[in-house]
N, C-alpha and C positions, 0 to 999 in steps of 0.2 A: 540876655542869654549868653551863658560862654561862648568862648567861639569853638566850635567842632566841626570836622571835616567834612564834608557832604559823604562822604563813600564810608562814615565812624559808620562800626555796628548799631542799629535800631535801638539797642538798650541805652548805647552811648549818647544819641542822640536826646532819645527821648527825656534820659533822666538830664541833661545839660538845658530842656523845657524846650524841646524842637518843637513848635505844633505838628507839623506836618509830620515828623515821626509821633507823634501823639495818636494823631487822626488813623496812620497808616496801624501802630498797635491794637488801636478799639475794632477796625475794620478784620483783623486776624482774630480777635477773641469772637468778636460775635459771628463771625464765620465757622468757629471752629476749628482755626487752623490751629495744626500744632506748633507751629513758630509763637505761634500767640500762648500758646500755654507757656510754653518756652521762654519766651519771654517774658511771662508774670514771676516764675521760677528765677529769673535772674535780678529783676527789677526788687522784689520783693521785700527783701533786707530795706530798701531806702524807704517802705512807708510808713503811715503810724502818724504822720507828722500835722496829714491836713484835719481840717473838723469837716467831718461828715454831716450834713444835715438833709432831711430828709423832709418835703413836702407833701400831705397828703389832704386827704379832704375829696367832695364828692365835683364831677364835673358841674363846670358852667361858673365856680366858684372867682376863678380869676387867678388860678395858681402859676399860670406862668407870667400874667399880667406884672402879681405881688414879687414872685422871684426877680422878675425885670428892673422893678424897682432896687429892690434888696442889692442885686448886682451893683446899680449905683450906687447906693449908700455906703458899702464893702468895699468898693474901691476907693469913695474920698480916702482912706485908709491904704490905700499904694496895697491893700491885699491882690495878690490872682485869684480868678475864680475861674471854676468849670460847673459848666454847667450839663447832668444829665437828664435825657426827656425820657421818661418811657412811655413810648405810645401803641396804641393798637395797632399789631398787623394786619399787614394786608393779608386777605385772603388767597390774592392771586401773587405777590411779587414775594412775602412773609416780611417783607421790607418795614421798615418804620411808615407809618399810614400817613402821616403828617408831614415828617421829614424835619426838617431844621427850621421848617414856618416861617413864617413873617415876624414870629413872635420875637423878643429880645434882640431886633433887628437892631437899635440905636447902637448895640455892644458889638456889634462883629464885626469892625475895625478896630475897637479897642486890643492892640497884644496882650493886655493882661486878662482878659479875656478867652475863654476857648468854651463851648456851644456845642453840643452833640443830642441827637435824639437819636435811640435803640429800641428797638421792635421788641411787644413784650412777648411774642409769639406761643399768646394765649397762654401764659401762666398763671396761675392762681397767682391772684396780690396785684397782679398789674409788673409782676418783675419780672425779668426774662433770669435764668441762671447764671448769664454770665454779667448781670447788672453788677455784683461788687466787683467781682474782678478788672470789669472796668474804670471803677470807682480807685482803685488799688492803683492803675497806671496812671491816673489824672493826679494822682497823690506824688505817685514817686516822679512825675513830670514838673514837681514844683510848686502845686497849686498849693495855694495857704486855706481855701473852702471848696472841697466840693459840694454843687446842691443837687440832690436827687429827687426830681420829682415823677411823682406816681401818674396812670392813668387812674382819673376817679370810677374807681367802683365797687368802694363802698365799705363794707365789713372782713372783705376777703383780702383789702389791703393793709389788715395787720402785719403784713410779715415784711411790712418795711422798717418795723421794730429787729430787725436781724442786720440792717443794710446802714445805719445810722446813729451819730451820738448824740442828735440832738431830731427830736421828732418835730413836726409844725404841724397841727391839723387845721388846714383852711376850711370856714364854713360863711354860708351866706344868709342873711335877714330874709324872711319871706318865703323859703326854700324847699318843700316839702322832703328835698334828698339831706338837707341839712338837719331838718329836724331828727330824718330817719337814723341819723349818726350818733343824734343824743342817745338814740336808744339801744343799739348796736356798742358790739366792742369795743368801736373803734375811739371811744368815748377814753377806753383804759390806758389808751397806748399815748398821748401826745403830752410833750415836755412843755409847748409854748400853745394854744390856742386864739386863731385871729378868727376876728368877725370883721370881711372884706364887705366894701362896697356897703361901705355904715350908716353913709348918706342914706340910706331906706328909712321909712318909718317904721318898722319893724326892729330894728337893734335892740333898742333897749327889752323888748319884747324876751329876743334872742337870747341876747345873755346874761338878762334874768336864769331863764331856762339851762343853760349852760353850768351858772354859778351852783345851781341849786343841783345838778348832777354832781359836781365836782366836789359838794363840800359832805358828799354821800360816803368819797372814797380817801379823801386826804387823812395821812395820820400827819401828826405832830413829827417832826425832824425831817419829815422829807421833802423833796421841791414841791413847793405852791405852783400851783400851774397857772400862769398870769393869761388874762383874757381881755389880746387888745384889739382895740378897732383900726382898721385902716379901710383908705380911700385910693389904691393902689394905682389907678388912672392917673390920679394927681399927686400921686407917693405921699400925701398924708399918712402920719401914723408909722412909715417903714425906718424913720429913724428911730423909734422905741422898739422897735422889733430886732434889730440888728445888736439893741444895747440888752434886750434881753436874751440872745443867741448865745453872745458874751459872758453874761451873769448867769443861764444855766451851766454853759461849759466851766466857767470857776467853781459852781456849785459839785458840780461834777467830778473836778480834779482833786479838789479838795478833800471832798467824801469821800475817794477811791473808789468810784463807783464808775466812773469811765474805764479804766481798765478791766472791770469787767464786764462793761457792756462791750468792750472787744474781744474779749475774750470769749464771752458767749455769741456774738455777730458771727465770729471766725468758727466755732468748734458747729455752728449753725448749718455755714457754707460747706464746711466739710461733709456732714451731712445729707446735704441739699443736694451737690453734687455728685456724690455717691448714691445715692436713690435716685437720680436723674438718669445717671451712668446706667445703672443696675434695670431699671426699668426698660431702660433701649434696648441692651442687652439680651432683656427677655423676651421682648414683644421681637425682634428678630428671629431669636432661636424659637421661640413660640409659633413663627408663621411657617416655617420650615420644620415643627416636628408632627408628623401624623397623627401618633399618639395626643396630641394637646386637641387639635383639632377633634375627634373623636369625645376626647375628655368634655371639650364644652359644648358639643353637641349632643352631651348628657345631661348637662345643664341644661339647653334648653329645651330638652325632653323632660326636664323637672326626675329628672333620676337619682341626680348628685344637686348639693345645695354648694352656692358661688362659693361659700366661705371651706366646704370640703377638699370643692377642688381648686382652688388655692392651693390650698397645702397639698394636693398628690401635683400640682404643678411646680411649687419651688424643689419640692422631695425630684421629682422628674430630673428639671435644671440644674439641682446639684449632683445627681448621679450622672449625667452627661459628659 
């Protein structure tokens, strides 16, 4: 790390790869402070640069176990990596439910290394809103890989297709929540697919099963979606997986198809965050106007139908 001031500005710090200005930025985003926005707005210009990769797949699969691995193999390579958790909050702290775990423990001396887990604070997908914008400061802090991994749950964690350039869907032999994946969406969205923990007698079973979904939706010219086994306890397998990260991201730059999957990731977040924004917005001025209260207590007098007043509610909100 360059050498910077202890007292430099937090952006200064953090893009010269401070952890502890790293740690201190993500702590301001997911709080919501506005120093933290402030600080993506400054930082912003410097990202673009790491590869994004995203893990998803159903719990119990071993997807922090596989990433654990993976961390190793990406650094024989002198890459930095960060690593993001998003796990379930707490109902009582809204804190990250799990916290920084035991899991990836071997890495958290390694400096090339830096390890965060963020509360998804019950968002559909398992993502909290301010997951990329996280993603964004771990990038312009230096890292050559961020990997973002999902809480497993299931079909509603497509929209990690918005947050990543390179998708992973972890699945396991034997598994009734993996099988359930074959059949669900989440079948459509993954660039690399692993069958963890293959030591089962079930694998070949599996991805049988897999091949034969996949060969439903492939056209000709586009990425073959490779289906490989690891043993992630004993890091079998995670050196093919690290060499295929590689060969989609080439496949990717190549075709020009990575810059639009940032382009659509980013115009996504804009979105995201402005319906997020907008919502809060309204469920405030919503509990504080008479009129609204009245309106959906016509609702459930069955007077007015939900989707009516809806719209005499934004018509409301906009004349306000």
């Amino acid at each position: 790390m360059p050498d910077v001031a202890k007292d430099a500005p937090l952006a200064e710090r953090l893009i010269a790869g401070d952890k502890r200005a790293l740690a201190r930025a993500i702590t301001l985003i997911e709080s919501d402070d506005p120093a933290g926005w402030e600080l993506v707005r400054e930082v912003y210009p410097r990202t673009g640069k790491a590869r994004i990769i995203g893990f998803t797949g159903p719990p119990g699969v071993g997807k922090s176990t596989l990433i654990g691995a993976l961390v190793g193999e990406v650094r024989k390579a002198d890459r930095e990596v960060a690593v993001l958790s998003i796990d379930p909050s707490s109902p009582f702290t809204r804190g990250a439910l799990l916290g920084d775990r035991i899991r990836l423990s071997e890495h958290f001396l390694d400096p090339g290394v830096f390890i965060r887990s963020m509360a998804s604070r019950g968002a559909l997908g398992g993502l909290s809103e301010a997951a990329l914008q996280v993603a964004l400061v771990m990038d312009a802090a230096g890292k050559d890989d961020v990997l973002i991994e999902t809480v497993g749950v299931g079909q509603a964690e497509i929209d990690i297709v918005d947050h990543a350039d390179t998708i992973i869907l972890a699945l396991m032999p034997g598994s009734g929540d993996s099988i359930q994946a074959l059949k669900a969406g989440v079948m459509e969205i993954p660039d690399i697919i692993v069958v963890n923990k293959a030591d089962h007698p079930m694998t070949d079973t599996m991805v049988r099963e897999v091949r034969s979904v996949l060969a439903l939706s492939h056209e000709p010219g586009n990425w073959k979606v490779p289906i490989l086994r690891t043993e992630a306890v004993r890091g079998e397998g995670v050196d093919a997986l690290a060499e295929k990260i590689g060969e989609h991201r080439a496949f990717i730059e190549e075709a020009g198809t990575l810059a639009e999957r940032r382009a659509r990731n980013l115009r996504s977040e804009v979105v995201g965050i402005a319906t997020s924004r907008m919502r809060r917005r309204l469920e405030a001025w919503a509990a504080e106007d008479a009129g609204t209260a009245e309106l959906l207590e016509r609702v459930v007098r069955r007077e007015v139908d939900p989707a009516t007043a809806a719209g005499q509610l934004l018509e409301r909100h906009s004349d306000a």
